[in-house]
N, C-alpha and C positions, 0 to 999 in steps of 0.2 A: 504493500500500500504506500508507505513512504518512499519507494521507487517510483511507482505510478508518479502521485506527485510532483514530484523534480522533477520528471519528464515534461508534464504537461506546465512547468512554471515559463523553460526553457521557450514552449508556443506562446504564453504569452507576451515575454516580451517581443518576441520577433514580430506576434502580430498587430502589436502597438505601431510599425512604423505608419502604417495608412491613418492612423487616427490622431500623427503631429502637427499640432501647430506652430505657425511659425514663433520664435522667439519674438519677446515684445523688449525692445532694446528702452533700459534706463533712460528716465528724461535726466538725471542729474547723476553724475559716477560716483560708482558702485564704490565701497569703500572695500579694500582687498586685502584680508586676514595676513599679516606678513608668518612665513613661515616656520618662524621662530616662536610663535605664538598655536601653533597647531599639534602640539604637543598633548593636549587632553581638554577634556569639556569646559573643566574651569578654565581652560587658560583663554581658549579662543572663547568664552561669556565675557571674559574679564575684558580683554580688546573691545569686544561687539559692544559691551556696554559703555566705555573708553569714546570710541569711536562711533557711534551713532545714536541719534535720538529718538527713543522711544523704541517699544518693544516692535513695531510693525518694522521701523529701520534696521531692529537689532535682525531678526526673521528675514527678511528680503536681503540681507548681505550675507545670512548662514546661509539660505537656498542658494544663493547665485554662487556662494563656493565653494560647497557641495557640487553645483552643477559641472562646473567647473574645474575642478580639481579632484573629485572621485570618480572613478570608472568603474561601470557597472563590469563585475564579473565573470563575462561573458561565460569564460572558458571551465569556470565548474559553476555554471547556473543549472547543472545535474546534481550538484554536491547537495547530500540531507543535512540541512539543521537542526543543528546539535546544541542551540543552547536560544536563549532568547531576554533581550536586555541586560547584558554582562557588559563587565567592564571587559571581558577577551574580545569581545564582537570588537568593541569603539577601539582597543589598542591596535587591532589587527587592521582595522579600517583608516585609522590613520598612516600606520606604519605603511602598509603597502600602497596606502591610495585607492585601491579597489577593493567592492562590497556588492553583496549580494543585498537584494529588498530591505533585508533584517537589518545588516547594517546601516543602509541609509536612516532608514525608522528611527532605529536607535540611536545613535548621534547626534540626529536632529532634535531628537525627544533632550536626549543629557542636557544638550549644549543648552536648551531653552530653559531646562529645569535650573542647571547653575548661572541662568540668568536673572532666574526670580521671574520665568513666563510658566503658566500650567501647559503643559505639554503630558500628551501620553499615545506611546504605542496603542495601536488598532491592528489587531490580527483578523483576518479573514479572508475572503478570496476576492477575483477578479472576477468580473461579468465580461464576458467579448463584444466591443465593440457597440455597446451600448442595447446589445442582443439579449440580455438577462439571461447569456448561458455562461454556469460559472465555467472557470479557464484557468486558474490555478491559484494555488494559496499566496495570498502577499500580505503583505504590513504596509501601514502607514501611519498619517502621524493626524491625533485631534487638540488642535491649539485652542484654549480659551482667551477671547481678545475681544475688551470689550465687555464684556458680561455676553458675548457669543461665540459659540462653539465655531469653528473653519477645519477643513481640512487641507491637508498638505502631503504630498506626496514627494519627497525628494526621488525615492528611485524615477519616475516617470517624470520629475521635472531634470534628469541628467541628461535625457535621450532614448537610444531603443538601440534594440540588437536588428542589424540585417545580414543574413547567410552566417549568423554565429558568430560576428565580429559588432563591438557595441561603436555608436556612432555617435558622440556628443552633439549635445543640439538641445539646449537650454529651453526649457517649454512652462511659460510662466501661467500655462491652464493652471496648475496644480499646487500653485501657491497660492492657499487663504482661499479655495473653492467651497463655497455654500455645500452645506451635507446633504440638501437635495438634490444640487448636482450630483455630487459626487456618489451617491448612493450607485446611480444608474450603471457606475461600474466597478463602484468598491462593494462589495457587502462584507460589512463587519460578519462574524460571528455571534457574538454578543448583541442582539438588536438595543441596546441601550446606547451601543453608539453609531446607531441609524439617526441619533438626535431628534428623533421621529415620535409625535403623540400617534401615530400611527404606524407604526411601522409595519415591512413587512415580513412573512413569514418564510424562511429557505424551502418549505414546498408549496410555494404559492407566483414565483419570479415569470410570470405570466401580467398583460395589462387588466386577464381578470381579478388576479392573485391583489392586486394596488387596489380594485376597486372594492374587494373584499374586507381589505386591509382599515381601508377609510368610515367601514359601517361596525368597526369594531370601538369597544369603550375606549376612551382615550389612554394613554400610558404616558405615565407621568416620570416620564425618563430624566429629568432634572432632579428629581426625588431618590430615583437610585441613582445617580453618580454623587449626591451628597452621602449617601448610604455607605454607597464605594467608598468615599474617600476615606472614612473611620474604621476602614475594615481590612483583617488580617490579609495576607497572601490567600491563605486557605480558607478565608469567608468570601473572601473574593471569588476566587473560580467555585466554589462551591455556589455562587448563587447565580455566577455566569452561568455556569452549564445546566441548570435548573431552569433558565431562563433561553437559552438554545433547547433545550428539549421542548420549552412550552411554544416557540416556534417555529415546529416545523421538524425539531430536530435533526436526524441524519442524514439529509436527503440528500445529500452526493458525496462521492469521497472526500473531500475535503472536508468536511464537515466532520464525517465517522473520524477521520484521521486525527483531528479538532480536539474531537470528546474522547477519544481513546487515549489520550495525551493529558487530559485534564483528568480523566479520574482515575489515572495512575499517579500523575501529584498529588489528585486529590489524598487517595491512600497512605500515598509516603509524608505528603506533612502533617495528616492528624497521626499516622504512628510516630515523627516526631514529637508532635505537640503534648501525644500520651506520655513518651517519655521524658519530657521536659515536666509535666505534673509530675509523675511518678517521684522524679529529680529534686521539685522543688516542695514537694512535701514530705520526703527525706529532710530534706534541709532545714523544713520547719522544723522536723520532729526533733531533728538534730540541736537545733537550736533552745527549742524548748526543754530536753533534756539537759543540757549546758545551764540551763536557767535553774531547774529544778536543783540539779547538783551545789549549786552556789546557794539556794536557801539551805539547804541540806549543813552546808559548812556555817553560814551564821547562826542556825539552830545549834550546831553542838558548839561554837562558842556561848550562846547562853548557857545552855548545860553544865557545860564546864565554871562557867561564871557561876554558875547556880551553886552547885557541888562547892566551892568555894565562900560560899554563905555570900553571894554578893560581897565578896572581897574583894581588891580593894572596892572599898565603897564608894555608891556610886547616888548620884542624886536620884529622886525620884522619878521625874519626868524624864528623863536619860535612861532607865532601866523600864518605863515603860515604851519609850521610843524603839528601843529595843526587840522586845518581843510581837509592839504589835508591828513592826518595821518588817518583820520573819515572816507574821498573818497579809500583810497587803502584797509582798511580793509571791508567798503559793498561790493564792488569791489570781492573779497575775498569771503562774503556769496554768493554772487549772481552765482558766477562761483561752488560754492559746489550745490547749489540749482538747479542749469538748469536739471542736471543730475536725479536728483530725480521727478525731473517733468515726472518720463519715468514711475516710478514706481507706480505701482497701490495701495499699501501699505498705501503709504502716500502721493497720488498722489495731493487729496483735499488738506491739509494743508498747501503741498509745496506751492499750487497753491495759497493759501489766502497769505504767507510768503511770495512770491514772488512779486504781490501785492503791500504790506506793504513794500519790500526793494525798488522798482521800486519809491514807492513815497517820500521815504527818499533818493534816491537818486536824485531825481529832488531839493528836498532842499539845500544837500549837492551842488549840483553844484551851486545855488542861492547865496550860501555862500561865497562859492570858488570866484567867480566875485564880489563876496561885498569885500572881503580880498585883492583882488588883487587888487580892486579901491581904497580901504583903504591904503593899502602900498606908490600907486603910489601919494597920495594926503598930501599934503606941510603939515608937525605936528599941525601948527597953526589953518586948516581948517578942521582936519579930526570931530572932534566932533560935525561940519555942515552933515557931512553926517547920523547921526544917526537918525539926524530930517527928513531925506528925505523920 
């Protein structure tokens, strides 16, 4: 399947040359990242924001040199991707100058992000030629500008491949294109970033499937990208793909390829996440225990002080600061501990732990009532009470 893919990525670029427009050449010139600055994302943000004003200036000088100076990879646009939004993708992408879709995507997403612009990778495929048949997986990029969503497409705004050799040729469709346009031949994945109260569904890409689309409740896709943005890796794709399934789900390889890829991360980051709990309620319990041990050690210093008749002698208020000082901090494990009684991890332990505080604190109160008879009883007699 991930053969298949790469295959058919390779048709789409080639069959992009009939659908270029011409370059629309700068009214004022272009300002030109020096190469000494193209070292990583921060560095060429830091220039762009240096050197131009305002985030549309900072974006139109990243597109044009990107367009410009990254060459699409023709010669493994067969190669499987192997990873998505890495800092390997952007190093590799600068270092050699050439990049497949993923890295244009990615780059332009960084650079915008160490700008202080919202930028974010858009996975999903191509539609041919404005044909609504999909053509093969791509990425692109959703900028917020404005309080509105554009998209941007650096691979397609670099050029296009003809006979297998790529052809630069700057094509400024695809900078800051309306997501209605650009629907017609991106389709996300994720219908949230169709930016669409309508969007439509992957088995519906017919002009019935749009009319279908529009007699459906509205979808308040502004509502989940706020959602998104508070939300783990793995809440994330967990409610992307819940939300591809509820559109349409599978309905071409790209798509199966899509989900097959998500709910095997899915899988491996909640068994991380399990073992990250597991991890950090060790740590509680470990800490709680640590905590327990240290009342432990001021109780047998009172003890000991005790056994010593309160010798040297000690003020009143000083020997009760004392014992009830022993009572607020069990007090203290006991209320950490209750909680981890839930968990299965360390559920034994808590449970011996808990035990063990339950019985020092029936002490501690034993004491607490000896302190307090002790205070209330005339100096001359209290050393009768020891014998008792």
């Amino acid at each position: 399947m991930k053969q298949l893919l790469a295959v058919l990525i390779g048709v789409l670029l080639g069959g992009q040359a009939s659908a270029q427009v011409k370059a629309k050449p700068a009214a004022v010139a272009m300002p030109q990242i020096p190469a000494s600055e193209t070292t990583s994302p921060e560095a060429m943000a830091r220039w762009l924001k240096t050197h131009t004003a305002g985030s549309v200036a900072f974006q139109r000088a990243l597109f044009n040199w990107m367009a410009t100076n990254i060459a699409y990879d023709a010669a493994n646009m067969n190669r499987l991707n192997s990873y998505r939004d890495t800092a390997a993708a952007v190093s590799r992408t600068l270092a050699t100058k050439v990049g497949l879709y993923t890295d244009y995507a990615v780059l332009y997403t960084l650079v915008c992000r160490a700008g202080g612009i919202n930028a974010v990778v858009v996975t999903g495929y191509a539609l041919q030629n404005e044909l609504m048949i999909p053509n093969g997986s791509h990425d692109w990029v959703a900028v917020k500008e404005g309080g509105q969503w554009t998209i941007v497409d650096p691979t397609w705004g670099a050029g296009y491949v003809d006979n297998g050799k790529f052809v630069q040729r700057t094509n400024w469709k695809w900078f800051q294109a309306p997501p209605q346009m650009a629907v017609k031949t991106h389709m996300p994945y994720d219908p949230m970033w169709q930016f669409s109260a309508h969007p439509l569904r992957h088995d519906e890409l017919t002009p019935q499937g749009i009319a279908a689309a529009a007699k459906r409740p509205a979808f308040a896709y502004n509502d989940s990208i706020r959602v998104w943005a508070k939300q783990s890796r793995l809440q994330r794709l967990q409610a992307a793909a819940a939300r591809i399934r509820q559109f349409g789900g599978p309905a071409n390889p790209f798509i199966m390829s899509e989900l097959e890829w998500m709910d095997q991360t899915i899988s491996v980051l909640a068994s991380n996440e399990e073992i990250e709990r597991h991890n950090r309620s060790v740590d509680e319990f470990n800490e709680v225990n640590r905590s327990y041990r240290e009342v432990v050690r001021l109780f047998n210093e009172y003890v000991n002080f005790k056994n010593r008749q309160f010798t040297p002698e000690m003020n009143d208020l000083s020997l009760r600061r004392m014992i009830d000082g022993v009572s607020a901090r069990l007090g203290g494990v006991m209320k950490s501990l209750t909680g981890l009684l839930q968990v299965e991890a360390v559920r034994a332990n808590a449970s011996e732990l808990h035990d063990a505080v339950a019985e020092l604190e029936s002490r501690v109160k034993t004491e607490q009532l000896f302190v307090g008879k002790y205070i209330k009883t005339e100096r001359g007699k209290r050393k009768q009470l020891f014998s008792e």
